[in-house]
N, C-alpha and C positions, 0 to 999 in steps of 0.2 A: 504493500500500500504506500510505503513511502517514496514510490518511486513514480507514481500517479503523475508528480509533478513533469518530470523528462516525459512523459507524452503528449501531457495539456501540449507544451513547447513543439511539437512534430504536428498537432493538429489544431485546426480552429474549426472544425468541422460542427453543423447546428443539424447534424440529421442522425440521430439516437441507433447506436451501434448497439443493436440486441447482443452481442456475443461480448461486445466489452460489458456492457450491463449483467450480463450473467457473470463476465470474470471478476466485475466490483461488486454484484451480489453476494458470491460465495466469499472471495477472500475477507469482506464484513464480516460475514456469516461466521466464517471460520475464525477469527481473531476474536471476535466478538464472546463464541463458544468457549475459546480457549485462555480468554483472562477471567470468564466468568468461572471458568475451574480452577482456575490459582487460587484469585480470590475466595471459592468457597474451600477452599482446603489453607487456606491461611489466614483468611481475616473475618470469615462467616463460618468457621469451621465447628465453633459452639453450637450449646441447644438453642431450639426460634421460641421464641418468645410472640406475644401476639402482638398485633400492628401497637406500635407509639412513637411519641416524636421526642427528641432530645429535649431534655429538662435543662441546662447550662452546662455538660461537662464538654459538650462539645467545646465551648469558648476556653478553655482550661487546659484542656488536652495534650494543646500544642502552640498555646498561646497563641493560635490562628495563623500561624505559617502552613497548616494543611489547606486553610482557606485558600491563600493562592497555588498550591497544586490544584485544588479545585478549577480555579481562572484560567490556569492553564491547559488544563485536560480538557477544559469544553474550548478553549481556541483551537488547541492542536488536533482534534476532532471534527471540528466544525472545518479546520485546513485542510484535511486528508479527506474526509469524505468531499468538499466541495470539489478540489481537484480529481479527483475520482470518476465525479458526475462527469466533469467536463470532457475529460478522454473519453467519456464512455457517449459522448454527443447532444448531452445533456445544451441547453441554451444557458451560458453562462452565470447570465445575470436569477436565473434558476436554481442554478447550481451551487451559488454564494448561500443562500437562504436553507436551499434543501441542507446546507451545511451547519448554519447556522441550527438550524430546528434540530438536526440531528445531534450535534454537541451538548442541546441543552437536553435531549431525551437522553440522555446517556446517560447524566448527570441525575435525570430523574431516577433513572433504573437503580442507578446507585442507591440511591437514600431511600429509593421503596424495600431495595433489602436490609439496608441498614435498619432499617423499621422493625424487623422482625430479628436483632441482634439483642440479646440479653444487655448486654454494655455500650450499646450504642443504640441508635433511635434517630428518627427521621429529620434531618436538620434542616431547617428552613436558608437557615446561615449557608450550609454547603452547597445549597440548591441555586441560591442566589448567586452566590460568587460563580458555582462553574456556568450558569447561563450567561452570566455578562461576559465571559471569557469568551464563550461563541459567540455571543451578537457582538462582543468587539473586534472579533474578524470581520464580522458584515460591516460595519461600521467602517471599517480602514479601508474596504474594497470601494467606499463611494464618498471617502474624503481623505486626499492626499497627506492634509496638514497632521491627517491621526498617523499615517506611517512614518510619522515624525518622533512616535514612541511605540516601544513593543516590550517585549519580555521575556527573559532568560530566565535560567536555569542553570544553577550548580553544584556538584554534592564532590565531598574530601572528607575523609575519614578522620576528622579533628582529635574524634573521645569517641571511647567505648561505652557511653552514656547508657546509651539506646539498650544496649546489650546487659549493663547490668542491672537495670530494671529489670525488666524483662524476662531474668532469669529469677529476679526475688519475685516475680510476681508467677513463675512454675510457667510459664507462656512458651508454646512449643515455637521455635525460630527455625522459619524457612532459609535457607541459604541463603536465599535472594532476597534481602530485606530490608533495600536499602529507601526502597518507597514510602515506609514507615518510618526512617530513621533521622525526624525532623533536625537534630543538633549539628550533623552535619548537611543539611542542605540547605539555600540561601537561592533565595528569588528576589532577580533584579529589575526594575524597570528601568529602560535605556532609555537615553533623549537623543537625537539627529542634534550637539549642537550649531551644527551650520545651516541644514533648515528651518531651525527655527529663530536663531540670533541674526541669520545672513553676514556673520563675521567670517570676509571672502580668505580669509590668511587661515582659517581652521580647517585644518584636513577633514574632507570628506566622508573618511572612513573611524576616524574618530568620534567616538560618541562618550557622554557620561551615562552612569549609571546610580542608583539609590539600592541599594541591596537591604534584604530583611530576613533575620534566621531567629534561631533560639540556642542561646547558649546550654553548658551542660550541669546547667544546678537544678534542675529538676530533681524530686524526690516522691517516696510511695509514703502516702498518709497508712491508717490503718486497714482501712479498707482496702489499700491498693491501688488506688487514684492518685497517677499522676498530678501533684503539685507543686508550687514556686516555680521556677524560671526566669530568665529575663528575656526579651526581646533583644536582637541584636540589630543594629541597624551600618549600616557602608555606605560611604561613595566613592565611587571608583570608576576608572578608564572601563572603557569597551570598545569592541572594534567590531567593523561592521566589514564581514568575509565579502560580502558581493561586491565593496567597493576597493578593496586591496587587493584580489585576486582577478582583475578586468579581463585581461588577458587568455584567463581559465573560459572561456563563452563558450561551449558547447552546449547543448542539452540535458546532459547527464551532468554535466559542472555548474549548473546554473540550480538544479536539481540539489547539490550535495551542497552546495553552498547557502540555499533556503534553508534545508534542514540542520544544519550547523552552526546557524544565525539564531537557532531558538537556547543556544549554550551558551554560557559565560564563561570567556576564556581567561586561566588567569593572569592578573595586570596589578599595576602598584593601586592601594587600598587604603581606605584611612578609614577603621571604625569610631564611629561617633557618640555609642550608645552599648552598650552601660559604661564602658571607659573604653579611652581615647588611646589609640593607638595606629601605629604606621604599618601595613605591610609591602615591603618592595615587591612582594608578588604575592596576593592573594590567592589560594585555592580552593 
């Protein structure tokens, strides 16, 4: 699916290829099947409980740095399936939307099973953030000045935090756990400064960034709920791959270049929050 995009680039074509429709059907289909079995063998793997909505541990949890994975997963959703449509001959301006609605059903699907989670519950919060995430892909596809900000993604193995919760709390730990594992990951939103200041001496490809994580003093009250923490806040350089590698133009580099622009590459760093500090290279 990620590679939907190098097609869009090979075709503008507005007459609905039933065979790519069936090949972006199944591969949905199948990807869709297949995080929905991780998931319930790692994060819904408990007894169900019947339908409720989160009471407030949800704002707690994670001190709402899963909030923007939220944001993100209905953009990066609402990107892949748009792109999708469009190789598959879908009419564009169609395709943006069919994107959009499908990132924020995704996001619904989520939280109706979460609903049915002993220790979790249907979050209105989660529901909310990962739908603005897809409608603010629609939103940048029909005003330029919005692709003047977007949003990354970073995870480095800072603290073993995550891990040793997680063992006081007897919690079986998938391999792959790093989707949970909020103390190391940091979500940025970048700014275009030259699009938007028009200062003609600022590289291109230079951008700033405002990053937001959660440090590693979180701790298990009696119950086992996740408590304290700080909020960590950055700002830092970032670099914008489709304008440094110009050269790279093919369809398949134009392709690896979109999806590598949703990462935060590391760059010199200055934490702001909870204390001040320099790093010549952030990770």
């Amino acid at each position: 699916m990620f590679l939907a995009r190098h097609f869009v680039a090979q075709t503008d074509s507005s007459i609905v290829n039933k065979k790519r429709v069936l090949i972006v059907g199944t591969s949905i289909a199948v990807s869709c099947a297949a995080s929905y079995y991780y998931l319930q063998n790692t994060w819904w793997d408990e007894e169900r409980n019947s339908f409720h909505f989160d009471h407030g541990a949800d704002l707690t949890y994670a001190l709402n740095v899963d909030k923007l994975g939220h944001f993100m997963g209905g953009m990066q959703a609402a990107d892949i399936f748009s792109s999708s449509m469009v190789w598959a001959g879908i009419n564009k301006k169609k395709a943006i939307w069919y994107g959009g609605a499908f990132g924020a059903g995704l996001q619904l699907a989520i939280e109706i099973k979460d609903a049915y989670a002993p220790h979790w519950g249907f979050s209105k919060w989660d529901l909310a953030l990962g739908s603005t995430g897809a409608l603010w892909f629609v939103a940048q596809q029909y005003n330029n000045y919005l692709k003047a900000i977007n949003f990354k993604f970073s995870y480095y193995k800072h603290s073993d935090v995550y891990l040793e919760l997680e063992r006081q709390r007897d919690s079986k730990i998938n391999s792959v756990y790093w989707h949970d594992d909020y103390p190391n990951q940091t979500y940025w939103a970048t700014f275009d400064i030259k699009k938007i200041t028009g200062i003609y001496f600022w590289p291109d490809w230079l951008n700033m960034a405002v990053g937001f994580g959660l440090d590693n003093t979180q701790y298990l009250n009696k119950n086992k709920t996740k408590k304290g923490g700080n909020n960590e806040w950055y700002i830092a350089l970032d670099y914008d791959l489709s304008k440094i590698y110009t050269k790279w133009d093919s369809p398949t580099a134009k392709n690896i270049k979109h999806w590598l622009n949703y990462i935060h590459f590391p760059a010199p760093t200055i934490r702001i929050s909870p204390k001040l500090e320099f790093y010549p290279v952030f990770l």
